[in-house]
C-alpha positions as CSV (number, residue, x, y, z in Angstrom):
1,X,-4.1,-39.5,-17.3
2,X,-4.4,-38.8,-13.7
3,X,-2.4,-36.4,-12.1
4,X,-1.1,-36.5,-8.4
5,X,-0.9,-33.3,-6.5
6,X,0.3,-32.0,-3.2
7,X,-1.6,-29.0,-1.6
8,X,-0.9,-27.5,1.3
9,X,-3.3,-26.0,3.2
10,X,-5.6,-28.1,2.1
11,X,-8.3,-28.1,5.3
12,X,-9.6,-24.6,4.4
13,X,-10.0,-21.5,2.6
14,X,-8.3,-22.0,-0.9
15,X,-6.4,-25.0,-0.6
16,X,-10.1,-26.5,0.6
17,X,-11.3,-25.4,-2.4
18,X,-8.5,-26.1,-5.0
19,X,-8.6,-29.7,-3.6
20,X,-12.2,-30.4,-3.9
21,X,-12.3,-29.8,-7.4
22,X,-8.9,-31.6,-8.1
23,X,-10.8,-34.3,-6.9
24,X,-14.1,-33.7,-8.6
25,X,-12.2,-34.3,-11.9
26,X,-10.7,-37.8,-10.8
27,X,-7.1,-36.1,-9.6
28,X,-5.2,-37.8,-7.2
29,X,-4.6,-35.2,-4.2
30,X,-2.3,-35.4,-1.0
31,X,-3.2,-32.6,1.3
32,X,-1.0,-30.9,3.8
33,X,-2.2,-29.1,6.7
34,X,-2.4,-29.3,10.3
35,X,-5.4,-31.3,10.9
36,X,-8.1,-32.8,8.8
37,X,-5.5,-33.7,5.7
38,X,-3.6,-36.5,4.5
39,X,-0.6,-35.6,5.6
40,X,-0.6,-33.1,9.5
41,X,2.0,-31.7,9.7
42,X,3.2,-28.3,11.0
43,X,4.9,-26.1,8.0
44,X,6.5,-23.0,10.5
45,X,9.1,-25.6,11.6
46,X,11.5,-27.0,9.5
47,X,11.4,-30.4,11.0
48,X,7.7,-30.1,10.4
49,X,8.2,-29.2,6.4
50,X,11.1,-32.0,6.4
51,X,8.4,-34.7,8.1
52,X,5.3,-33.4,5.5
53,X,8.2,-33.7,2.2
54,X,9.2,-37.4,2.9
55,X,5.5,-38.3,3.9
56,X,4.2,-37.0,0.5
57,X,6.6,-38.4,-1.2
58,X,6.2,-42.1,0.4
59,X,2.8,-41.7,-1.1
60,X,3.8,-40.6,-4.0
61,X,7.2,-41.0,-6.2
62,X,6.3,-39.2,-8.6
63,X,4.3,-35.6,-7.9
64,X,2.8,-33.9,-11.1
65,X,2.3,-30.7,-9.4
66,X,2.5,-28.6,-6.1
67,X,0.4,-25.9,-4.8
68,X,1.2,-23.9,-1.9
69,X,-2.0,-22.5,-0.1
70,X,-1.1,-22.6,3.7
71,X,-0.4,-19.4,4.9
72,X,-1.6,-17.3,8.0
73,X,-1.8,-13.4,8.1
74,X,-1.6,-12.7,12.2
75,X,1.6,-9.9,13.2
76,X,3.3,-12.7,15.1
77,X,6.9,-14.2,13.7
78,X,5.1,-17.3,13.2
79,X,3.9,-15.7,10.1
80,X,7.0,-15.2,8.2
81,X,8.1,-19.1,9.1
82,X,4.5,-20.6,7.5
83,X,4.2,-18.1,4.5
84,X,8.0,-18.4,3.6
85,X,9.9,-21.0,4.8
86,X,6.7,-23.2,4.9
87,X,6.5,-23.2,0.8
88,X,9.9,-22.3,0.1
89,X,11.5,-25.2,2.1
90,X,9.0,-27.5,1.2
91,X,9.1,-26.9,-2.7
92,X,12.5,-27.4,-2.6
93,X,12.3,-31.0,-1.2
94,X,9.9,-32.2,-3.5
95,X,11.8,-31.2,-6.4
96,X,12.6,-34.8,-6.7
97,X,9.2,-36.5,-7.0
98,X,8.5,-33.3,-9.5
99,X,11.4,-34.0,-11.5
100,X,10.1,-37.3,-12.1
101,X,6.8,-36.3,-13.6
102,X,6.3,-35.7,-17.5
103,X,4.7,-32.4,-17.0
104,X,5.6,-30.9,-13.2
105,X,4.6,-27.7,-12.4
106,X,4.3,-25.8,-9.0
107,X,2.2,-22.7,-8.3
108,X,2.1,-21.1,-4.7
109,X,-0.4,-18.3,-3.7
110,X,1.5,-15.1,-2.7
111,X,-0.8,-12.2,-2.0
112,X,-1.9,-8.5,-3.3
113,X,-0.4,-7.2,0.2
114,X,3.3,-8.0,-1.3
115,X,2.7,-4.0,-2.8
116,X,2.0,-2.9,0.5
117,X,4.4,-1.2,3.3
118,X,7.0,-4.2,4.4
119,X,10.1,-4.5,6.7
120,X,12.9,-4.9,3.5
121,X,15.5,-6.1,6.3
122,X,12.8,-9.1,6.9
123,X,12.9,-9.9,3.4
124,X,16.9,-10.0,2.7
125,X,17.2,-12.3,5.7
126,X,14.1,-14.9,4.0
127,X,15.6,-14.7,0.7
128,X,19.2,-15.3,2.8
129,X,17.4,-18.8,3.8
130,X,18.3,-17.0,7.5
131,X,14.9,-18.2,9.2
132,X,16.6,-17.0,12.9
133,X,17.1,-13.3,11.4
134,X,13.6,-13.2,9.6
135,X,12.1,-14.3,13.4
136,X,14.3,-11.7,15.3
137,X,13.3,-9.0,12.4
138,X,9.6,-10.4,13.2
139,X,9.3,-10.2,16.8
140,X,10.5,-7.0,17.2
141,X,8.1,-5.4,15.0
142,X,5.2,-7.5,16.5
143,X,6.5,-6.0,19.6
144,X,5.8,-2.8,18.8
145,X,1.7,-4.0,18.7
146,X,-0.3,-5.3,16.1
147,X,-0.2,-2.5,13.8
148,X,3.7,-2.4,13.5
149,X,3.6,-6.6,13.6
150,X,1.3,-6.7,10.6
151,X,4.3,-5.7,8.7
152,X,5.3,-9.2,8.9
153,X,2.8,-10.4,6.3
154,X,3.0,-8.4,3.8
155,X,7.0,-9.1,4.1
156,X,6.7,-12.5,3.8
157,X,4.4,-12.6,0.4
158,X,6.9,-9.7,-1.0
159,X,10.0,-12.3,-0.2
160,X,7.8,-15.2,-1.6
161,X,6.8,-13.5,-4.6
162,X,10.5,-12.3,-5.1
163,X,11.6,-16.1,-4.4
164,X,9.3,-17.2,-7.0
165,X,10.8,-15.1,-9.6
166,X,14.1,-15.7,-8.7
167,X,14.0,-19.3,-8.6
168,X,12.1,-20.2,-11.9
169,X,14.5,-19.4,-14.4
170,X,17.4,-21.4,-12.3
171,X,18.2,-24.8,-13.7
172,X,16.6,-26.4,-10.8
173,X,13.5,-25.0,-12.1
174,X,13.2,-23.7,-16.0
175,X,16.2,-26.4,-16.2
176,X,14.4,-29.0,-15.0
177,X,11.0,-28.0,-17.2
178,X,9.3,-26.6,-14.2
179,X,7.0,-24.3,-14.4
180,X,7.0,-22.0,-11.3
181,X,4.4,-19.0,-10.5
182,X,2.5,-17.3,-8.0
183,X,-1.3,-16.1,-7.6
184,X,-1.6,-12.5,-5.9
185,X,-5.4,-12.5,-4.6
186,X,-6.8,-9.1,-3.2
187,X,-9.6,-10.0,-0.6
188,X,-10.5,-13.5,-0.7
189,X,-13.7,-14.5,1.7
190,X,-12.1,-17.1,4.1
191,X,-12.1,-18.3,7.2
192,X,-8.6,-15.9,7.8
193,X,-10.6,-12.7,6.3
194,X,-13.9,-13.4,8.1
195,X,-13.0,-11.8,11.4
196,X,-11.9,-8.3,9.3
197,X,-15.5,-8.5,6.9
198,X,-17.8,-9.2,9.7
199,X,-17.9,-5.3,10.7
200,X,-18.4,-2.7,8.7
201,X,-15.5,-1.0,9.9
202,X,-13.3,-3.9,9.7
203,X,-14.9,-4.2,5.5
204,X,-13.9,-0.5,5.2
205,X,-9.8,-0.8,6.0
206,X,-10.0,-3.7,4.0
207,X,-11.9,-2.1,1.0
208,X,-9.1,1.1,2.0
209,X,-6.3,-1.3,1.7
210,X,-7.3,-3.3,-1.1
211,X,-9.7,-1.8,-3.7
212,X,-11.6,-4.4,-5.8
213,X,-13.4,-2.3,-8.4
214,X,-14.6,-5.8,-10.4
215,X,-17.2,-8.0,-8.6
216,X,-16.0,-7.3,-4.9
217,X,-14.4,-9.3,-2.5
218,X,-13.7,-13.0,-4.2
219,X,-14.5,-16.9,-3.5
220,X,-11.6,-19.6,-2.8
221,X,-12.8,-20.9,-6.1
222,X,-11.6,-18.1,-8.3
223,X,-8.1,-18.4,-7.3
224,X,-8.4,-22.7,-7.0
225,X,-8.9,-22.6,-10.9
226,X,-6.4,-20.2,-11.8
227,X,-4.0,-22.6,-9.5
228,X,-5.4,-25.3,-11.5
229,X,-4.1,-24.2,-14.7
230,X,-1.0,-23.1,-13.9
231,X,-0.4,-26.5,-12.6
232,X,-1.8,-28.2,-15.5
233,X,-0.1,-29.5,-18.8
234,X,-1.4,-26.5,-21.2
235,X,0.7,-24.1,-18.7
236,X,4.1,-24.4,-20.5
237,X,5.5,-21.5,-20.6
238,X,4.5,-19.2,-17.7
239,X,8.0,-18.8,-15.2
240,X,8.4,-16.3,-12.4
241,X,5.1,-14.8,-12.8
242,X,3.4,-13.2,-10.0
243,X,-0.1,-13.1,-10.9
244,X,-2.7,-10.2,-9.3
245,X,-6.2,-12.2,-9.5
246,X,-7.2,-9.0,-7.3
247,X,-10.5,-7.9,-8.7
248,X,-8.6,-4.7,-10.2
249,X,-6.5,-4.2,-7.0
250,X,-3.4,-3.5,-8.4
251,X,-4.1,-1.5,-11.3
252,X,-5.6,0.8,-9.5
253,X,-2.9,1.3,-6.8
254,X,-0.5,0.6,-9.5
255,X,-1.9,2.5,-12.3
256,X,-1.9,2.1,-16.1
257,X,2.1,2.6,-16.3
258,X,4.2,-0.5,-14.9
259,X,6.8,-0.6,-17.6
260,X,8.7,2.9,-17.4
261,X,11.4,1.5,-15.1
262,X,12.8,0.0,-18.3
263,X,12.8,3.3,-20.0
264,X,15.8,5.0,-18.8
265,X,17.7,1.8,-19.6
């Protein structure tokens, strides 16, 4: 049976690629993104997520499943609006046409740089729902320059990935039969990451940053199929999980031992 899904950021980079396959097998996709999609709209505002929500859902009254690729990575406040409140916000007002389906599920793609250094003030006030206080936060650090502002991003994938866990055991979500997870890449070879690869300075803070010991930096397409099937009907049971599809990223800046905090319980 076909299956209808929304994607955002569906013009490029890994929502591009999720989509075209989607389609390769026959699925039914509505993409979200700026230009060059179904649906253009602009996810930082929330009229703009409000506008893309009812649009998808006129196409569709029932969605099967939801994945959440848009996201930008510039130290501008911007950031923290399209990689937060952009998926969080939107999510939320589809729940209706997902609720409808016999087998929703939603997947959004967080990011390996939710480990790294972040502004935990910025990600009370996203988790708050306080957009105004995450943009305040926001523009003062990407006042400070570009190396203080790139705090932003990594701020807004540790509140996603924290929203994703928080929100998929509630009864909105594991209630409703929902499975909701998250896809950590490490270095993904877009059209965002080209600019930072195209040196070999730029490849070495990356590399510094984010250490992929298996096969190197990674295609769209190896994240677009894990999306895939955690947004497809065999996935029943993943909830809250925050997957690193990092090439070996985290556990090596994580190391062998993630369980011990449980220890001293």
């Amino acid at each position: 049976m076909t299956r209808t899904y929304v994607i955002t950021g569906s013009a490029s980079g890994i929502g591009a690629a999720t989509a075209a396959i989607l389609r390769d097998r026959g699925e039914r996709v509505i993409g979200i993104d700026l230009r060059d999609a179904d649906i253009e709209a602009d996810l930082s505002t929330p009229e703009g997520r409000a506008d893309a929500a009812a649009r998808a859902m006129e196409l569709a009254e029932t969605i099967d499943a939801v994945i959440a690729c848009a996201g930008i990575s510039a130290p501008i406040p911007k950031t923290i609006s399209v990689n937060y409140f952009g998926v969080t916000e939107l999510l939320t007002a589809l729940l209706p046409a997902l609720a409808r389906s016999q087998a929703p599920r939603a997947a959004v793609v967080s990011s390996m740089a939710s480990l790294q250094p972040n502004s935990p003030d910025m990600v009370e006030a996203a988790l708050a729902g306080d957009e105004p206080k995450a943009l305040e936060i926001a523009a003062a650090l990407a006042a400070q320059g570009p190396q203080v502002g790139y705090l932003v991003y990594p701020s807004s994938k540790r509140a996603l990935s924290r929203w994703v866990r928080r929100e998929s055991i509630t009864p909105a979500w594991a209630g409703a039969g929902i499975p909701l997870n998250a896809v950590a890449p490490g270095t993904v070879v877009t059209p965002m990451t080209a600019g930072l690869l195209s040196t070999p300075e730029g490849q070495a803070m990356v590399d510094a940053a984010v250490p992929m010991p298996l096969n190197d930096h990674q295609s769209p397409e190896s994240i677009a199929y894990l999306l895939i099937w955690l947004t497809s009907v065999e996935n029943t049971h993943l909830a809250g999980q925050v997957i690193y599809d990092d090439g070996g990223a985290d556990a090596t800046l994580r190391g062998d031992d993630i369980w011990s905090w449980a220890d001293s319980r």
